[in-house]
mmCIF file as Biopython writes it, N, C-alpha, C and O atoms, coordinates in Angstrom:
data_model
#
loop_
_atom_site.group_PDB
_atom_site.id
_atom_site.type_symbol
_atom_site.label_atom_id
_atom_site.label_alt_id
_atom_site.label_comp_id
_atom_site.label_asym_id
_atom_site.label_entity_id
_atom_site.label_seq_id
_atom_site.pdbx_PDB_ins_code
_atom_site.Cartn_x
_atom_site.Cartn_y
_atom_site.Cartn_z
_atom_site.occupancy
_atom_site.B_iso_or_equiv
_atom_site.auth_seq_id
_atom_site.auth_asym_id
_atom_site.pdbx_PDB_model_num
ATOM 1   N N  . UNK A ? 1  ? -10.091 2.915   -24.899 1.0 0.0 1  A 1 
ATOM 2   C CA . UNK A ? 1  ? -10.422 2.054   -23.790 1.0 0.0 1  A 1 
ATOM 3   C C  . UNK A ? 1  ? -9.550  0.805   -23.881 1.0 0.0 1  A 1 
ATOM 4   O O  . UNK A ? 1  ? -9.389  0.273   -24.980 1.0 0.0 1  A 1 
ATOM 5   N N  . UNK A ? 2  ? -8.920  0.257   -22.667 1.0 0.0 2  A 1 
ATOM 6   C CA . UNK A ? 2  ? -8.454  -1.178  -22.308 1.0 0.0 2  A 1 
ATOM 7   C C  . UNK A ? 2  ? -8.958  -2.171  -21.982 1.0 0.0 2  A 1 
ATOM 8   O O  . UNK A ? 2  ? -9.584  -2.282  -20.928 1.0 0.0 2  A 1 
ATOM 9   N N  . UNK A ? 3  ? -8.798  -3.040  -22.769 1.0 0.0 3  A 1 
ATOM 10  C CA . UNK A ? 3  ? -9.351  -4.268  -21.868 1.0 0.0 3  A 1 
ATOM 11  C C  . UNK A ? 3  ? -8.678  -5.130  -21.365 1.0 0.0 3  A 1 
ATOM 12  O O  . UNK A ? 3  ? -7.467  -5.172  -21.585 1.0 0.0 3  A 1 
ATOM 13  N N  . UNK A ? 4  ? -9.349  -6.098  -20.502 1.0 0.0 4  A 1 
ATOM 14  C CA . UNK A ? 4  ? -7.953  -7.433  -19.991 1.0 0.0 4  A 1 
ATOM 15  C C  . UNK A ? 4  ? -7.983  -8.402  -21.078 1.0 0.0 4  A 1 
ATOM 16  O O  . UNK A ? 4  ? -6.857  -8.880  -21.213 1.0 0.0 4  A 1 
ATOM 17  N N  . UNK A ? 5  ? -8.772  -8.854  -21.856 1.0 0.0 5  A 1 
ATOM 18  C CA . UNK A ? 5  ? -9.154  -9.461  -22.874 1.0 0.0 5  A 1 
ATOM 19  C C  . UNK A ? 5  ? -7.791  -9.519  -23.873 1.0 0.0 5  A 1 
ATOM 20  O O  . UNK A ? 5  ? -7.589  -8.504  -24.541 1.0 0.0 5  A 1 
ATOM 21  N N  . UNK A ? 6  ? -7.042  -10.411 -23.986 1.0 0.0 6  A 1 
ATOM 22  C CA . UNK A ? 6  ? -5.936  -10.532 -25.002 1.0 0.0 6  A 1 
ATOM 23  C C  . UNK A ? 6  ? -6.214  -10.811 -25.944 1.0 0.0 6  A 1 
ATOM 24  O O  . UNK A ? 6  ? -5.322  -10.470 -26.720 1.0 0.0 6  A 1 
ATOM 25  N N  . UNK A ? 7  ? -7.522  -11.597 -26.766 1.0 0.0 7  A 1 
ATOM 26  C CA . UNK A ? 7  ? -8.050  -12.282 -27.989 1.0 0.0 7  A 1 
ATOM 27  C C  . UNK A ? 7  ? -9.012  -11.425 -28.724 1.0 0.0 7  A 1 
ATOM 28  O O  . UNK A ? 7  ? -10.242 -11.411 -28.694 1.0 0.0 7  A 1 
ATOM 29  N N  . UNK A ? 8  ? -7.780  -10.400 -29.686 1.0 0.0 8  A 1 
ATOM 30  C CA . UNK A ? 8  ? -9.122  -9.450  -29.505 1.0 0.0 8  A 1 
ATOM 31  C C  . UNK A ? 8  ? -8.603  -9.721  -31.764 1.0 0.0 8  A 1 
ATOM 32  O O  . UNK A ? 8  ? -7.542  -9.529  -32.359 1.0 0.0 8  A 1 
ATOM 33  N N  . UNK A ? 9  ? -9.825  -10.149 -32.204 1.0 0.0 9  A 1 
ATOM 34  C CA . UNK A ? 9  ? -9.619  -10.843 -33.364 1.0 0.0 9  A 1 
ATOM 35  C C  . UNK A ? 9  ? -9.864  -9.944  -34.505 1.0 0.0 9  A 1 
ATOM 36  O O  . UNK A ? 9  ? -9.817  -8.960  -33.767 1.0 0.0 9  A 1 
ATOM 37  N N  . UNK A ? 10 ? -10.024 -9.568  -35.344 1.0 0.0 10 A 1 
ATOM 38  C CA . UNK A ? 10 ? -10.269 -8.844  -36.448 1.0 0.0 10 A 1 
ATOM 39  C C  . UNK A ? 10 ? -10.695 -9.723  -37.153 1.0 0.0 10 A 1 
ATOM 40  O O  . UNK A ? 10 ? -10.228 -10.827 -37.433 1.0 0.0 10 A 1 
ATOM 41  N N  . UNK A ? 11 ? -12.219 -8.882  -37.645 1.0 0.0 11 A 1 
ATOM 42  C CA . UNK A ? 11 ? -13.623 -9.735  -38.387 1.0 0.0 11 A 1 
ATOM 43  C C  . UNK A ? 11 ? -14.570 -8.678  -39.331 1.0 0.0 11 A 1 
ATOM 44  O O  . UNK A ? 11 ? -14.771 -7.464  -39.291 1.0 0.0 11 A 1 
ATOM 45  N N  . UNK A ? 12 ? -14.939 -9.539  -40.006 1.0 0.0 12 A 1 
ATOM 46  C CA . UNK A ? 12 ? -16.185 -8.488  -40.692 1.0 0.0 12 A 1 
ATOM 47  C C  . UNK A ? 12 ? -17.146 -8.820  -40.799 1.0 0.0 12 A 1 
ATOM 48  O O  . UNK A ? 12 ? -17.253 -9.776  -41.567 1.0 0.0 12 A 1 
ATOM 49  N N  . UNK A ? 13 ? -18.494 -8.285  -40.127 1.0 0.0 13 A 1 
ATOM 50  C CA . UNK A ? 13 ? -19.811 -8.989  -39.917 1.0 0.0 13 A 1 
ATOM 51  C C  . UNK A ? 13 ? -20.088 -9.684  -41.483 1.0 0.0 13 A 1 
ATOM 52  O O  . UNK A ? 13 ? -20.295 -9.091  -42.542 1.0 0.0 13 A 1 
ATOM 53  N N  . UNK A ? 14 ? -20.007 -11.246 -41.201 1.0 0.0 14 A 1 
ATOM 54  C CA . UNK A ? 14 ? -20.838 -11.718 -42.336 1.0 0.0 14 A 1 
ATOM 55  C C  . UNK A ? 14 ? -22.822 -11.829 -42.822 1.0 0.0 14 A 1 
ATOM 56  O O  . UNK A ? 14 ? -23.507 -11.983 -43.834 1.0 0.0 14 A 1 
ATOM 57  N N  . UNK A ? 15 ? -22.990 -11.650 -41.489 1.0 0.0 15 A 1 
ATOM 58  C CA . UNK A ? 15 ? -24.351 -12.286 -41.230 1.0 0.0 15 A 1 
ATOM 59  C C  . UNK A ? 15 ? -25.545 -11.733 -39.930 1.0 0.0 15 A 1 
ATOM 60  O O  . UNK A ? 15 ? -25.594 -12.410 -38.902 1.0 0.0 15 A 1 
ATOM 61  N N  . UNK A ? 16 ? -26.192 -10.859 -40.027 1.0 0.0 16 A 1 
ATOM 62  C CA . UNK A ? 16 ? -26.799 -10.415 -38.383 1.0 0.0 16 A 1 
ATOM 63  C C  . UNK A ? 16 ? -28.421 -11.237 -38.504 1.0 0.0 16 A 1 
ATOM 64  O O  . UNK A ? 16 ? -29.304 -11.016 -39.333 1.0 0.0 16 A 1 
ATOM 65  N N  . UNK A ? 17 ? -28.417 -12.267 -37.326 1.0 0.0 17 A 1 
ATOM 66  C CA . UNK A ? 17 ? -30.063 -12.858 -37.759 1.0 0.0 17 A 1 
ATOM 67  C C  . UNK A ? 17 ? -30.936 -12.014 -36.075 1.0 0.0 17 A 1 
ATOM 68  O O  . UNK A ? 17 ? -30.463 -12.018 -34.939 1.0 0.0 17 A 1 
ATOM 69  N N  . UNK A ? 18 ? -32.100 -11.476 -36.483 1.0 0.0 18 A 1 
ATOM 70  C CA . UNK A ? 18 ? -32.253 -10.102 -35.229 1.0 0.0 18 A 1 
ATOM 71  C C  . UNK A ? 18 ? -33.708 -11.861 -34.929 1.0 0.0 18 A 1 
ATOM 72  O O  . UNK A ? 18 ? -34.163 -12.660 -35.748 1.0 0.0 18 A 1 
ATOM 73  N N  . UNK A ? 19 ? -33.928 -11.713 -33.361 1.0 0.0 19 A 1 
ATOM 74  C CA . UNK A ? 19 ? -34.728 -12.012 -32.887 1.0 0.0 19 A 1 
ATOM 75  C C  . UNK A ? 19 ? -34.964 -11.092 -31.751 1.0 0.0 19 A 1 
ATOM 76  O O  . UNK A ? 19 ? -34.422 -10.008 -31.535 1.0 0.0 19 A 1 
ATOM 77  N N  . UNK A ? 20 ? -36.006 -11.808 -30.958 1.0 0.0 20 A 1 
ATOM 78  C CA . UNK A ? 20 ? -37.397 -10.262 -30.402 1.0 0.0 20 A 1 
ATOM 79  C C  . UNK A ? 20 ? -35.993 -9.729  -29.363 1.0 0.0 20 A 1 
ATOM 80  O O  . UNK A ? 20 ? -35.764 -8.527  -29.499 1.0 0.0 20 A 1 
ATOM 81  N N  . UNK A ? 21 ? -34.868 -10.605 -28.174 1.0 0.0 21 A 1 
ATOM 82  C CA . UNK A ? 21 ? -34.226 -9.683  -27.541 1.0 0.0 21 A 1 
ATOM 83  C C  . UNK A ? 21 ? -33.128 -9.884  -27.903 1.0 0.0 21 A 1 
ATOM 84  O O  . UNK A ? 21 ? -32.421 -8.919  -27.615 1.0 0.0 21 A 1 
ATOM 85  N N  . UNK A ? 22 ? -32.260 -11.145 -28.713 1.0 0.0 22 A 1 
ATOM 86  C CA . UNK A ? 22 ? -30.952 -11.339 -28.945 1.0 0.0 22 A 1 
ATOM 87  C C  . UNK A ? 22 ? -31.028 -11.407 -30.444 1.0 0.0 22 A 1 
ATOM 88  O O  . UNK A ? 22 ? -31.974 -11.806 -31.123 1.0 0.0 22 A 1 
ATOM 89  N N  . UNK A ? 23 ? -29.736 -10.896 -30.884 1.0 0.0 23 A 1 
ATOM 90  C CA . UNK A ? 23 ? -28.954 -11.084 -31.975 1.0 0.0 23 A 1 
ATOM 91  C C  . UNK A ? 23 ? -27.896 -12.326 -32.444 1.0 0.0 23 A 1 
ATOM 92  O O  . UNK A ? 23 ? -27.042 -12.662 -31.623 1.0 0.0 23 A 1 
ATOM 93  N N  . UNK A ? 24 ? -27.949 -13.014 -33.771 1.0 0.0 24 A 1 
ATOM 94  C CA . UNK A ? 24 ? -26.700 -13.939 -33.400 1.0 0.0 24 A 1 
ATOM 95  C C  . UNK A ? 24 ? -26.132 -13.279 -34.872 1.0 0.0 24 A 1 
ATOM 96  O O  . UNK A ? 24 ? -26.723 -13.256 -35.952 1.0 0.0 24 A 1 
ATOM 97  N N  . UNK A ? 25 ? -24.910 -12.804 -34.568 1.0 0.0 25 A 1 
ATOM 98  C CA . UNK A ? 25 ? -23.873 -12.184 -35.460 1.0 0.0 25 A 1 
ATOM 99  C C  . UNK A ? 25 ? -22.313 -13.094 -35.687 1.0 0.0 25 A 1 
ATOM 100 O O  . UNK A ? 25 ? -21.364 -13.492 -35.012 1.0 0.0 25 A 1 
ATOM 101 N N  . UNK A ? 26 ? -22.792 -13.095 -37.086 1.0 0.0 26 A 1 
ATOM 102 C CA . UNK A ? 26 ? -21.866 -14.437 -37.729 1.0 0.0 26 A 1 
ATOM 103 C C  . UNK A ? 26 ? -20.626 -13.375 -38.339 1.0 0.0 26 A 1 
ATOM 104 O O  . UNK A ? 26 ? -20.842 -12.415 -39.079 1.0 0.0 26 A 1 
ATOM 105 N N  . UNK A ? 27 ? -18.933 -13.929 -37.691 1.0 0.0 27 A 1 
ATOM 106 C CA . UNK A ? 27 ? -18.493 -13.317 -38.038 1.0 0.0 27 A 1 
ATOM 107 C C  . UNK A ? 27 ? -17.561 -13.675 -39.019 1.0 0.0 27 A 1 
ATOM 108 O O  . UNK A ? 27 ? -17.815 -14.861 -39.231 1.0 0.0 27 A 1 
ATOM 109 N N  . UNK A ? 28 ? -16.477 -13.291 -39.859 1.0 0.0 28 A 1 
ATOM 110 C CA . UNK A ? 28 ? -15.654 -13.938 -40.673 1.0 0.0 28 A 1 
ATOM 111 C C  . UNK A ? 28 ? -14.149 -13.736 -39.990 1.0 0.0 28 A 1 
ATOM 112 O O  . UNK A ? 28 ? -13.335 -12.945 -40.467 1.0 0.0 28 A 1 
ATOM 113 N N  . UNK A ? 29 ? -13.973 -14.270 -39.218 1.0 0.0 29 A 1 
ATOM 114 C CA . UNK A ? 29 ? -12.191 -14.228 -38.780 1.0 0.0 29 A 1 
ATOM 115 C C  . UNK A ? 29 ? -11.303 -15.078 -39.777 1.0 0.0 29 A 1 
ATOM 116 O O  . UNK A ? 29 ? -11.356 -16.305 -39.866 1.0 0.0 29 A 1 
ATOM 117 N N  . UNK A ? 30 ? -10.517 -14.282 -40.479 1.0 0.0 30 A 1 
ATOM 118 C CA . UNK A ? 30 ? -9.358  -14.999 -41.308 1.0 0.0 30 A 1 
ATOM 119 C C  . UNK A ? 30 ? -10.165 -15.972 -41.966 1.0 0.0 30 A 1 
ATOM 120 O O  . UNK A ? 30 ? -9.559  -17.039 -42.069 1.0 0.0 30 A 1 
ATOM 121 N N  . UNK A ? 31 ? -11.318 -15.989 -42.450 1.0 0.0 31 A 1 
ATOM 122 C CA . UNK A ? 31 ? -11.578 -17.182 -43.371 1.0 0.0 31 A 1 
ATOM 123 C C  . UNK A ? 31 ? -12.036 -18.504 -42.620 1.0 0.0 31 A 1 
ATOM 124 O O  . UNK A ? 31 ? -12.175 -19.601 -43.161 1.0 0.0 31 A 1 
ATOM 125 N N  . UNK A ? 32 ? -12.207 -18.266 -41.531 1.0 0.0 32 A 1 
ATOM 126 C CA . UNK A ? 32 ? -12.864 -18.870 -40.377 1.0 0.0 32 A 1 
ATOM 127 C C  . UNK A ? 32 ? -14.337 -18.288 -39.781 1.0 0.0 32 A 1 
ATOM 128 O O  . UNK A ? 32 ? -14.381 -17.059 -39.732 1.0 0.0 32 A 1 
ATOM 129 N N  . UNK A ? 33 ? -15.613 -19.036 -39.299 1.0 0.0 33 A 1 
ATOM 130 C CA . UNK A ? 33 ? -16.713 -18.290 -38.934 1.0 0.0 33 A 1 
ATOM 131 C C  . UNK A ? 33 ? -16.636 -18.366 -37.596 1.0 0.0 33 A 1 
ATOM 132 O O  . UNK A ? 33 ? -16.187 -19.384 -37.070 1.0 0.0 33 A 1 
ATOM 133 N N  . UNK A ? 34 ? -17.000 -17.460 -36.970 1.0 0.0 34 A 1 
ATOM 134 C CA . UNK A ? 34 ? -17.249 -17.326 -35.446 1.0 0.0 34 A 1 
ATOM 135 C C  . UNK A ? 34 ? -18.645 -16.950 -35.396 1.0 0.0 34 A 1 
ATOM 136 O O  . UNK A ? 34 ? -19.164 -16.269 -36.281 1.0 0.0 34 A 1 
ATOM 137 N N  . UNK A ? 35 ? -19.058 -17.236 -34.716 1.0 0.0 35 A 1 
ATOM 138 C CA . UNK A ? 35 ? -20.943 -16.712 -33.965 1.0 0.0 35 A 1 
ATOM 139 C C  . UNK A ? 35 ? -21.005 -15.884 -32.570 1.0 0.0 35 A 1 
ATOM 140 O O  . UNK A ? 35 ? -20.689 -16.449 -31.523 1.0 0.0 35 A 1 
ATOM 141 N N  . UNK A ? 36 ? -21.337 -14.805 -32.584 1.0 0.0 36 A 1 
ATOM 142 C CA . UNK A ? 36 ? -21.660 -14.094 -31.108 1.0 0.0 36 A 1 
ATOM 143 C C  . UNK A ? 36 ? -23.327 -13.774 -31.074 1.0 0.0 36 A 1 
ATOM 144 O O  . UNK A ? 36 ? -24.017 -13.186 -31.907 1.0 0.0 36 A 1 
ATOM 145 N N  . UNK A ? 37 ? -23.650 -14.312 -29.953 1.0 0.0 37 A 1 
ATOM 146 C CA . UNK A ? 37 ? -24.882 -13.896 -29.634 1.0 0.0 37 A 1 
ATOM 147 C C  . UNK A ? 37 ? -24.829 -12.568 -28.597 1.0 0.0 37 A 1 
ATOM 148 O O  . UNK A ? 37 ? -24.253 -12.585 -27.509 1.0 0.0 37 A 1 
ATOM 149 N N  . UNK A ? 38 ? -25.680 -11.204 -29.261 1.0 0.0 38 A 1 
ATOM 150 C CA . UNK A ? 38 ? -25.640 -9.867  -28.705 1.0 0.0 38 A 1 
ATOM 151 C C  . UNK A ? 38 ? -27.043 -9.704  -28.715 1.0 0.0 38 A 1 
ATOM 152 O O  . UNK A ? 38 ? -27.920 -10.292 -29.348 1.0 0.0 38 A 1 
ATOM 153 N N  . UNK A ? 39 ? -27.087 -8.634  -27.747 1.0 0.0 39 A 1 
ATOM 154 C CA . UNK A ? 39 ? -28.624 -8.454  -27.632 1.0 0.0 39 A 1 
ATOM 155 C C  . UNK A ? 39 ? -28.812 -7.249  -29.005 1.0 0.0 39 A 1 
ATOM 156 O O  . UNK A ? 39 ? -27.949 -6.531  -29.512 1.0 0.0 39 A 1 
ATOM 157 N N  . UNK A ? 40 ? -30.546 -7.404  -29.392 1.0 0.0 40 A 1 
ATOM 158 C CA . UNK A ? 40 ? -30.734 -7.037  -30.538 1.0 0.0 40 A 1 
ATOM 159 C C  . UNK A ? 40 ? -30.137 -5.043  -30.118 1.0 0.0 40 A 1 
ATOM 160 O O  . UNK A ? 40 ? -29.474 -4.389  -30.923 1.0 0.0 40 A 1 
ATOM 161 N N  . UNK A ? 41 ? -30.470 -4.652  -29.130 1.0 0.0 41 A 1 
ATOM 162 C CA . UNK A ? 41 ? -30.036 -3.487  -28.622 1.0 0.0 41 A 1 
ATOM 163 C C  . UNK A ? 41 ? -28.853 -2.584  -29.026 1.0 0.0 41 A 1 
ATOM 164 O O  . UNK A ? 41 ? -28.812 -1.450  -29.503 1.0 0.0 41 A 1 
ATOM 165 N N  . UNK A ? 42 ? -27.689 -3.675  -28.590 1.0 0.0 42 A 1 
ATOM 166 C CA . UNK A ? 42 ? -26.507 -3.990  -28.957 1.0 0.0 42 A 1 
ATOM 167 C C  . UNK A ? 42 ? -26.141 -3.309  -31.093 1.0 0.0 42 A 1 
ATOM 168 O O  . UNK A ? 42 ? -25.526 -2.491  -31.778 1.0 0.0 42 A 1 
ATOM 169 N N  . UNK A ? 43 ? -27.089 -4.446  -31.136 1.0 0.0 43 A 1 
ATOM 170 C CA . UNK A ? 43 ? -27.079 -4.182  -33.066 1.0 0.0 43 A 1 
ATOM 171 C C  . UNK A ? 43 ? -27.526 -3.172  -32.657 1.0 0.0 43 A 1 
ATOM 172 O O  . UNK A ? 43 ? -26.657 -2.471  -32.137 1.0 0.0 43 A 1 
ATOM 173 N N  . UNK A ? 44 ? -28.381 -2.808  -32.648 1.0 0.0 44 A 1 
ATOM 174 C CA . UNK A ? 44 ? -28.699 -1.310  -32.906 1.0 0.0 44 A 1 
ATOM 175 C C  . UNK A ? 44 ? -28.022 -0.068  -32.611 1.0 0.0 44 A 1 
ATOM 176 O O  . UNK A ? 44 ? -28.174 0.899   -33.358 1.0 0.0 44 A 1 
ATOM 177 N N  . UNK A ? 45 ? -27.070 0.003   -31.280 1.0 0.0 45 A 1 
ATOM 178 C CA . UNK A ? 45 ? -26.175 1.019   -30.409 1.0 0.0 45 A 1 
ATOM 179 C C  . UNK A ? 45 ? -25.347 1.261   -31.352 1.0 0.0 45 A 1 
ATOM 180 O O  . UNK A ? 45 ? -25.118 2.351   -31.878 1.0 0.0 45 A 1 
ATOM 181 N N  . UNK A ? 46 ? -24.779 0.009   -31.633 1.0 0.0 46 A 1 
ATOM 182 C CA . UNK A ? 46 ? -23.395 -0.061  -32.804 1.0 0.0 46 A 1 
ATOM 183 C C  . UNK A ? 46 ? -23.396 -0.266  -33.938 1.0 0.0 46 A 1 
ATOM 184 O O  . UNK A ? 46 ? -22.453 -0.663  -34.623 1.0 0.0 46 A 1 
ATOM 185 N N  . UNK A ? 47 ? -24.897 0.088   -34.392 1.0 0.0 47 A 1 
ATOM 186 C CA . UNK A ? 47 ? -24.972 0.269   -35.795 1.0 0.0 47 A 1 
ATOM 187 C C  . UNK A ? 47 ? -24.204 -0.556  -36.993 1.0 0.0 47 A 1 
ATOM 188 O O  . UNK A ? 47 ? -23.734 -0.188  -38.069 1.0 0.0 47 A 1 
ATOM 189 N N  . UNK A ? 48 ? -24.278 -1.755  -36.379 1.0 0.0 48 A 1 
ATOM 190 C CA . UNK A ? 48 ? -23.778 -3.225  -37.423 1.0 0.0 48 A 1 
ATOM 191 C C  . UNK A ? 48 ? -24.763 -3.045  -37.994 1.0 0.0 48 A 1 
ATOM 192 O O  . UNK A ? 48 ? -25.913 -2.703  -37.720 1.0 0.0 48 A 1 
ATOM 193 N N  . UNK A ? 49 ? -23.962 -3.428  -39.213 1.0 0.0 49 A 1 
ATOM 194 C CA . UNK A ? 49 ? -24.519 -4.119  -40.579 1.0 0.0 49 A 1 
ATOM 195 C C  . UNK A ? 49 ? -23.688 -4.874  -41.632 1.0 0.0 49 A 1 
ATOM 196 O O  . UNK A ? 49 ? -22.642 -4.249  -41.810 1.0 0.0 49 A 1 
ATOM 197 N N  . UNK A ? 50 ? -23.739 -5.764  -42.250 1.0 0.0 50 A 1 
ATOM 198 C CA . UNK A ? 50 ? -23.034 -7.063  -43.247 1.0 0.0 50 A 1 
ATOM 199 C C  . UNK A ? 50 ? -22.006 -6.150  -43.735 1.0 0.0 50 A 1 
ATOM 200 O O  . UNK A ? 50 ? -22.223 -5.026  -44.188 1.0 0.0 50 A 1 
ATOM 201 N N  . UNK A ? 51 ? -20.584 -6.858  -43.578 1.0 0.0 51 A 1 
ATOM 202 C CA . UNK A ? 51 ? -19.715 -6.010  -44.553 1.0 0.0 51 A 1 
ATOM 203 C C  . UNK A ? 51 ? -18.412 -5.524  -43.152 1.0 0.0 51 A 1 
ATOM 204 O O  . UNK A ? 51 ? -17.211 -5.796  -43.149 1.0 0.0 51 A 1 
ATOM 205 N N  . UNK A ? 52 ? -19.019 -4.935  -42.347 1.0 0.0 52 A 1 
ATOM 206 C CA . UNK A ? 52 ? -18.704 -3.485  -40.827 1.0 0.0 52 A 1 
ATOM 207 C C  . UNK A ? 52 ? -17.458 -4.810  -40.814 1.0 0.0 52 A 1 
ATOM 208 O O  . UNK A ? 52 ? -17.591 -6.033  -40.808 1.0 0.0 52 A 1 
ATOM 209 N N  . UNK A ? 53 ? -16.234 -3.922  -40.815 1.0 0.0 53 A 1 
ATOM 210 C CA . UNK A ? 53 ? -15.327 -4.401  -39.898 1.0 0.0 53 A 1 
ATOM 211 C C  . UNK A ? 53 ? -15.016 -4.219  -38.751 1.0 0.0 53 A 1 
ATOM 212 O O  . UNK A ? 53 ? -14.852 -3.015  -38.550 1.0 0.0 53 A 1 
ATOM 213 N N  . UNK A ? 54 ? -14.783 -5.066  -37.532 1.0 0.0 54 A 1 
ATOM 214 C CA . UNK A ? 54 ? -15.333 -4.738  -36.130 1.0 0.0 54 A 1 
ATOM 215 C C  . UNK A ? 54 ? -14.315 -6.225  -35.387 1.0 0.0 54 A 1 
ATOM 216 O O  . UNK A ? 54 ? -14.025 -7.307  -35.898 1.0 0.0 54 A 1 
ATOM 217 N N  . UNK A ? 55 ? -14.002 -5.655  -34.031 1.0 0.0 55 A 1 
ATOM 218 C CA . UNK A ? 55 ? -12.930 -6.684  -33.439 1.0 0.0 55 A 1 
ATOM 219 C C  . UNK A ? 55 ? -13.769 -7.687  -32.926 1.0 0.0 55 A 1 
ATOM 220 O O  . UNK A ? 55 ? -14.786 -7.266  -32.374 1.0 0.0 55 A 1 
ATOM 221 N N  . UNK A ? 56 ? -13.546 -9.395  -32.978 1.0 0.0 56 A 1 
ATOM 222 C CA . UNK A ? 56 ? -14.063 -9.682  -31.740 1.0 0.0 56 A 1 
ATOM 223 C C  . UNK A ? 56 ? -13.228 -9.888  -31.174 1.0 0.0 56 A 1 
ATOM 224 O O  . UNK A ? 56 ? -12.157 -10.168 -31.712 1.0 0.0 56 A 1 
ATOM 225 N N  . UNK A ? 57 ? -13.446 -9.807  -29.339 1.0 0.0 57 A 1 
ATOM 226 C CA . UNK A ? 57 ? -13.148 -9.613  -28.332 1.0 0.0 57 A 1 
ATOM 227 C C  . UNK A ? 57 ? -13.336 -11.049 -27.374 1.0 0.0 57 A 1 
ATOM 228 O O  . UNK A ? 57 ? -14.436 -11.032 -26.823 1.0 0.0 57 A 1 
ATOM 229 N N  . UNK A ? 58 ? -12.722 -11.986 -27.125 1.0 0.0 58 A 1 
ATOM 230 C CA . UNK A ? 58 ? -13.097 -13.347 -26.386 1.0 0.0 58 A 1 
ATOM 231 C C  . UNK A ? 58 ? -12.665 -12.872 -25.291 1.0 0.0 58 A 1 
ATOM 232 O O  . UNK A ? 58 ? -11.722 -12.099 -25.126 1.0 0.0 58 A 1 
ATOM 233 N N  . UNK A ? 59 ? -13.667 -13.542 -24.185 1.0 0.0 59 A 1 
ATOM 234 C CA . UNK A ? 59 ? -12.887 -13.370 -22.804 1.0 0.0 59 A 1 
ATOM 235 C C  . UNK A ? 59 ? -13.778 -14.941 -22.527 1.0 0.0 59 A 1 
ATOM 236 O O  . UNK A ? 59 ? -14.996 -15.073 -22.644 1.0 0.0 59 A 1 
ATOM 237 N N  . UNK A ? 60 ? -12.612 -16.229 -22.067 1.0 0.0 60 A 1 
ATOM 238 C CA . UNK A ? 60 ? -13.890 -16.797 -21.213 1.0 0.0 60 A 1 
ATOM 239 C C  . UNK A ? 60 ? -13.054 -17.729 -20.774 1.0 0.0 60 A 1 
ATOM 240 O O  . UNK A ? 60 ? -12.153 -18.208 -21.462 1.0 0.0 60 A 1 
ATOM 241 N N  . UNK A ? 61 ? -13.364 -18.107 -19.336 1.0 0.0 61 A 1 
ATOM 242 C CA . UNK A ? 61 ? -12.817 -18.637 -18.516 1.0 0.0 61 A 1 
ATOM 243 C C  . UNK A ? 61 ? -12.612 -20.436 -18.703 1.0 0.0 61 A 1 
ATOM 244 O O  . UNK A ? 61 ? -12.183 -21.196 -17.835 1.0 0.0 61 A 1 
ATOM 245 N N  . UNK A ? 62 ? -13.161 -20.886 -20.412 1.0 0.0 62 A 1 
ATOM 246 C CA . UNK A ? 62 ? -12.317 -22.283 -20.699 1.0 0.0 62 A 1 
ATOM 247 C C  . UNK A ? 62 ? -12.757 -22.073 -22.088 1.0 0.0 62 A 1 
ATOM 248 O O  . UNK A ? 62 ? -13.598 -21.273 -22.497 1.0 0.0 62 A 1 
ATOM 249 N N  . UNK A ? 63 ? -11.976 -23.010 -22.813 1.0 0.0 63 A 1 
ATOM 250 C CA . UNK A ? 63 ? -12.059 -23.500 -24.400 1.0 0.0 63 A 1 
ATOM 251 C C  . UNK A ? 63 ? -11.830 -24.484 -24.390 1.0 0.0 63 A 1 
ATOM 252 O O  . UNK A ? 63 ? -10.880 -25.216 -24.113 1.0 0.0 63 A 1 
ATOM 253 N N  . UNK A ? 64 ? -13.520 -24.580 -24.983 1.0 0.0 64 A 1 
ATOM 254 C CA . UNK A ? 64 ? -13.386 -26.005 -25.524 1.0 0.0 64 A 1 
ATOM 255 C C  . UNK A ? 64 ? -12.681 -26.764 -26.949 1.0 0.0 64 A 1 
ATOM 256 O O  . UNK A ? 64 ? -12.689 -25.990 -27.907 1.0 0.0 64 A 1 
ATOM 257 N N  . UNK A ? 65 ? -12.212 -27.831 -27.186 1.0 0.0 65 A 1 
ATOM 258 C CA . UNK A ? 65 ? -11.857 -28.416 -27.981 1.0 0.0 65 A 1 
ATOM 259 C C  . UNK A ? 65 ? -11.955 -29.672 -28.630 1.0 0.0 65 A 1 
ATOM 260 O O  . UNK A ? 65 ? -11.333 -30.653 -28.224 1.0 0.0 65 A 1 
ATOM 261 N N  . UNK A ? 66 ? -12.777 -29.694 -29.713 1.0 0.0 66 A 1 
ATOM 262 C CA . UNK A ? 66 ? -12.917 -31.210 -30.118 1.0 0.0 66 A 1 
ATOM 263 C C  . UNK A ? 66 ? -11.983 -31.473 -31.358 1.0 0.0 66 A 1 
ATOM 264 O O  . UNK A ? 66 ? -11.212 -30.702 -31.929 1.0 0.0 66 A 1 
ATOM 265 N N  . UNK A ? 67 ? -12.345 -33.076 -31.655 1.0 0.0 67 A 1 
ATOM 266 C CA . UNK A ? 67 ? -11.728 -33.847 -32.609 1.0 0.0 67 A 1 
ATOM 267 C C  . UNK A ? 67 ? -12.206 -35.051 -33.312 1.0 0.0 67 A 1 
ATOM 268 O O  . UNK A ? 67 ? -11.489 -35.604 -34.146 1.0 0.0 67 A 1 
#
């Protein structure tokens, strides 16, 4: 499958915290943490668990930046 999505990152789930409908899955990019919130569903379809190497995928129409 293709996506339009150009930011597509290579990660390995560090962390899955499950609540009643969303998931927040902490990831490790290059020694950097990223956070995606997925529905708990989601964890379950794709059978994450701590360790799973798995792409993330950004798509979003601004980035923010502080300092």
């Amino acid at each position: 499958m293709e996506l339009s999505a150009r930011n597509n990152l290579k990660a390995r789930v560090k962390d899955i915290k499950l609540g009643e409908v969303a998931a927040e899955v902490v990831l490790d990019v290059g020694g950097q943490e990223m956070c995606s919130t997925i529905t708990v569903a989601s964890v379950k379809r794709l059978r994450l668990k701590v360790g799973d190497e798995v792409a993330a995928i950004v798509k979003a129409s601004s980035v923010m930046i502080g300092k």
